[in-house]
N, C-alpha and C positions, 0 to 999 in steps of 0.2 A: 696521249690517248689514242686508242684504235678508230680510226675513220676511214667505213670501206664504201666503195661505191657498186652498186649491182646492177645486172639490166639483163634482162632475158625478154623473150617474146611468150605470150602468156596466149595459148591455145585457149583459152575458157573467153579470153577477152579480144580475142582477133589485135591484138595491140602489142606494141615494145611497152613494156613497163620497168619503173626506175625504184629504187631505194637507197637509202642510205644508213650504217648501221657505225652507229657510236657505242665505244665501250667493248670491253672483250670477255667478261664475265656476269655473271648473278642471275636477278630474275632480268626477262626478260620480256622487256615491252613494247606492245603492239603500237605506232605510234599513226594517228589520222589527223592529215588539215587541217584548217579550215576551210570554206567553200572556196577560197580563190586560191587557195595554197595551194603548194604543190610538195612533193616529197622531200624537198629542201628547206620547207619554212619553219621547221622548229628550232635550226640553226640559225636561219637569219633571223629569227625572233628574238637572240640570243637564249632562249629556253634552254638548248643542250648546255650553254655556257653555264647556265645556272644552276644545273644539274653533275658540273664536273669533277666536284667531289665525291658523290656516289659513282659516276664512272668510272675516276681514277682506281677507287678503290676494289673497283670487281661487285659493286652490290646492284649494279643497275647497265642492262644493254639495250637500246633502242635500236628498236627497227622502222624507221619512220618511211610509209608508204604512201603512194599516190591513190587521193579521194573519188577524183574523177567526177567533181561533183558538176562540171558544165557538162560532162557526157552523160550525168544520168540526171539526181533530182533538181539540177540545178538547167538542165537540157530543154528550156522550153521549145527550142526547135522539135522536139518528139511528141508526142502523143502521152499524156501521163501515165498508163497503159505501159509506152513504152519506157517510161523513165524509172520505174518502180523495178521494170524487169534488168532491166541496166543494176541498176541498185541491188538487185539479188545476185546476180552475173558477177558483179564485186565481189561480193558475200561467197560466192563457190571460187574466187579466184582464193580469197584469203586462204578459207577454210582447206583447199585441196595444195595449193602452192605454197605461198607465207609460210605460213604454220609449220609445213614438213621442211622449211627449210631451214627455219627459224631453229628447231628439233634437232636437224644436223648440227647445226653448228653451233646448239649451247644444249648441254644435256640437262642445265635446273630446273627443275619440278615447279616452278613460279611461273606461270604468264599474266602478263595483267596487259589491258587494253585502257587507250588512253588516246583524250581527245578535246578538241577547245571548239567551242563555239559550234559549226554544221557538224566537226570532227565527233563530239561530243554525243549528238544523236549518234552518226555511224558508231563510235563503239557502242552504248548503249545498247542498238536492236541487235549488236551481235552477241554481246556477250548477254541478254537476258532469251535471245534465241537458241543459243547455245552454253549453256551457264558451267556443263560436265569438262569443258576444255579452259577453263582459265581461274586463277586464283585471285585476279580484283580488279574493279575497274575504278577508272579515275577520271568522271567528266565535269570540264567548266564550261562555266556559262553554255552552258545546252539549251534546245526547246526539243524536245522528245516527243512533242505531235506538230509534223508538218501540215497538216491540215488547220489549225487551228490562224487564226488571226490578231493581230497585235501589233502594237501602232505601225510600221510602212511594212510590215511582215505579212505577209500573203497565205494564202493558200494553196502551196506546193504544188498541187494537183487540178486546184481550177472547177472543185467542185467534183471532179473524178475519185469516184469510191471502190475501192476491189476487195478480196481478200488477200493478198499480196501486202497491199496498203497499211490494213490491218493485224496483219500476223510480222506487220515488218516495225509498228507501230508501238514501244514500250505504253504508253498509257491506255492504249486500246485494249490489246491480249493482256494486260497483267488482270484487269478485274474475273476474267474467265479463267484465269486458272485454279481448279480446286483441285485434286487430287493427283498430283501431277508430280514427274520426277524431275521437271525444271524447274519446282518448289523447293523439292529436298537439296537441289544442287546450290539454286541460289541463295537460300538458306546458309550454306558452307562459303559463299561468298564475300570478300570486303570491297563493298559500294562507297564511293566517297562523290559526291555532288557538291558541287563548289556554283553559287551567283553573286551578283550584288543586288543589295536590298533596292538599289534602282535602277536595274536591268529589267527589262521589257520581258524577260521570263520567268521571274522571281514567283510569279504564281504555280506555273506551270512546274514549274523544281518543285514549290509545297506539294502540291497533288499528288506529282509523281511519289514525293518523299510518302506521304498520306495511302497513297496506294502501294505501297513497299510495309509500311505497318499492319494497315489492317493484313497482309498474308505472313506477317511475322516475320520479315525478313530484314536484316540487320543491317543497317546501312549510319553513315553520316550525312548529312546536309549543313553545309558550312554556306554562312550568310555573310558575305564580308560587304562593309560600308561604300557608298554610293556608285557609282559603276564600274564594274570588274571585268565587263565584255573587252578587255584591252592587255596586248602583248607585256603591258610594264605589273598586271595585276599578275597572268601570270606566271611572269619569271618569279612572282613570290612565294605563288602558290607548291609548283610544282616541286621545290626541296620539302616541304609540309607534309605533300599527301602522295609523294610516290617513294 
C-alpha cells in the first residue's frame, strides 16, 4: 500500500505542517485528529489498518492532517477571541492548500471529510460551512457545540460568545438557515454520525440529528451500545461507514 509523507511550510499558518497520505486511488478523504493527535494518529490507532482493504483496492485515499487543536480551540494560553480565529486560519489553510493538492494528485469526483471525537466537530463546521466542495462526511463520537457543558467537558470559550463562534458552530447556524444554497448543497450530501448510547454526547448527536430533519436534510445517526468514544469502537466503525 502507498504511504507518502508531506511537509511544506504553510504561509496562511506561519507553521511547517505534516501529512500523511495512505492509498493511491478512489474517493478521497479528508482525515482530522483527535484533540491530542496529531497527523499520525489514525495509524497508530491501527484505523488505516482497518481500512486496508478499501486501500489496497483503489476505493479509498486518506489524507490525514494536523488539527492543531492545542494552537487554537484547545489553546487556552490565547484569548478565545484568539482561539476561534486560529480555528478559522485552519479552515483557509485546508480550504486554499489541502484541497488543491489533494486535487493534483487524485482527480475522483468524491471528497468526503472525516473525523473521531474533537476531529469530528472540525469536519462537521467545515464541511456544513462549505457543503458545494465534498461528497460526505463521516463523524464519531463528536460534540458539535463547544460551548455547551457536559460532565468534565467545559466550555471551550469560557463564556466568550462571537459570530465566528457561531457561524463556525453546526448547531448554532444550522436553525438560521432558510433559503439558503448551503441547504440545497447539504441536501446532496451523505452525513453519517456515529455515538454511543453512553457517551457524554449522545444528546447533542440527537439534536444535531433533530436539526438536520427538520431542514430536510438526509443524513444517518448510528447509536452503537455503551461507550464508543474509544480507538477499538472505531476500527469497527470506520469499514461500516467510509
Amino acid at each position: 500500500m502507498n504511504r507518502e509523507y508531506l511537509r511544506w511550510y504553510s504561509q496562511r499558518l506561519h507553521r511547517d505542517m505534516e501529512m500523511l497520505v495512505f492509498g493511491h486511488a478512489g474517493a478521497k478523504v479528508l482525515v482530522f485528529p483527535t484533540r491530542e493527535g496529531r497527523f499520525f494518529e489514525y495509524e497508530q490507532l491501527g484505523l488505516v489498518a482497518s481500512l486496508m482493504e478499501k486501500l489496497q483496492a483503489g476505493y479509498l485515499q486518506l489524507y490525514c492532517i494536523e488539527g492543531l487543536a492545542a494552537d487554537s480551540l484547545y489553546g487556552f494560553h490565547r484569548h478565545p477571541a484568539e482561539r476561534i480565529r486560529r480555528h478559522a486560519a485552519l479552515e483557509d489553510y485546508i480550504l486554499n492548500e489541502v484541497l488543491p493538492l489533494m486535487a493534483a494528485k487524485n482527480p475522483h469526483d468524491c471528497t468526503i471529510v472525516h473525523g473521531c471525537s474533537l476531529g469530528a466537530f472540525q469536519a462537521a463546521s467545515l464541511v456544513f460551512r462549505h457543503p458545494h466542495l465534498f461528497r460526505k462526511l463521516v463523524a464519531f463520537s463528536g460534540r458539535y457545540d463547544l460551548t455547551m457543558k457536559v460532565e468534565v467537558f467545559g466550555d471551550l470559550f469560557d463564556g466568550y460568545y462571537d459570530d465566528s463562534i457561531y457561524f463556525h458552530t453546526p448547531t448554532h447556524f444550522l436553525p438560521g438557515l432558510g433559503s439558503d444554497w448551503r441547504l440545497d448543497r447539504l441536501r446532496e450530501i451523505d452525513i453519517v454520525l456515529t455515538i454511543g448510547d453512553a457517551d457524554p454526547f449522545l444528546d447533542n448527536n440527537r439534536y444535531l440529528s433533530r436539526l438536520l430533519g427538520e431542514k430536510n436534510i438526509r443524513h444517518q445517526l448510528h447509536v452503537w451500545d455503551g461507550r464508543a468514544h474509544r480507538a477499538g469502537v472505531w476500527r469497527k466503525m470506520a469499514p461500516l461507514y467510509l
